[in-house]
N, C-alpha and C positions, 0 to 999 in steps of 0.2 A: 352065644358061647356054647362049645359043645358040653354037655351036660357030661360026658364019660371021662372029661379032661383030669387033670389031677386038680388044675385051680379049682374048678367047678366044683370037686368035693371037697374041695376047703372050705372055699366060700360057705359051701353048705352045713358042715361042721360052724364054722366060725359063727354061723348066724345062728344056728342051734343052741349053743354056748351062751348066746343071747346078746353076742355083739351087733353093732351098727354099719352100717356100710356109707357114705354118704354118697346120693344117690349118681352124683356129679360124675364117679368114678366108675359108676356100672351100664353107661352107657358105652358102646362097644369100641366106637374109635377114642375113648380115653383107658382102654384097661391097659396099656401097657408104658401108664406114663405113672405122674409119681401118685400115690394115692394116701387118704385120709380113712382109718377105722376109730371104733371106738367100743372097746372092752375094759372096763374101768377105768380109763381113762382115754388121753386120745393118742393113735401113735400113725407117725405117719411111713411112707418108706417110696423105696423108686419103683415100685407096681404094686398092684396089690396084695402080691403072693409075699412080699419079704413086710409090709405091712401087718399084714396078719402073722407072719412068722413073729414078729416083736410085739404084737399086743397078747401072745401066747408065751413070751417070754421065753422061745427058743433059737434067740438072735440077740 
């Protein structure tokens, strides 16, 4: 993944933050299918990027 992307600085916020990522979803031919986080609780979505958008509670 390219590190300058916008996901990439999320991810990197989100793990910051002291979320989970399960590891399943960070391999590169699954990022863009549906994915599993977990930031006090678990929240899922159809990539990763709207995943973490609702474990930030801005979705």
């Amino acid at each position: 993944m390219n590190s300058d992307s916008p996901v990439a600085k999320l991810i990197d916020t989100f793990l910051q933050r002291g979320g989970r990522i399960d590891k399943y979803y960070l391999r590169g031919t699954n990022q863009s299918k549906r994915s599993l986080v977990y930031l006090h609780g678990w929240f899922s979505g159809q990539n990763i990027k709207s995943a973490i958008l609702k474990a930030f509670g801005k979705v």
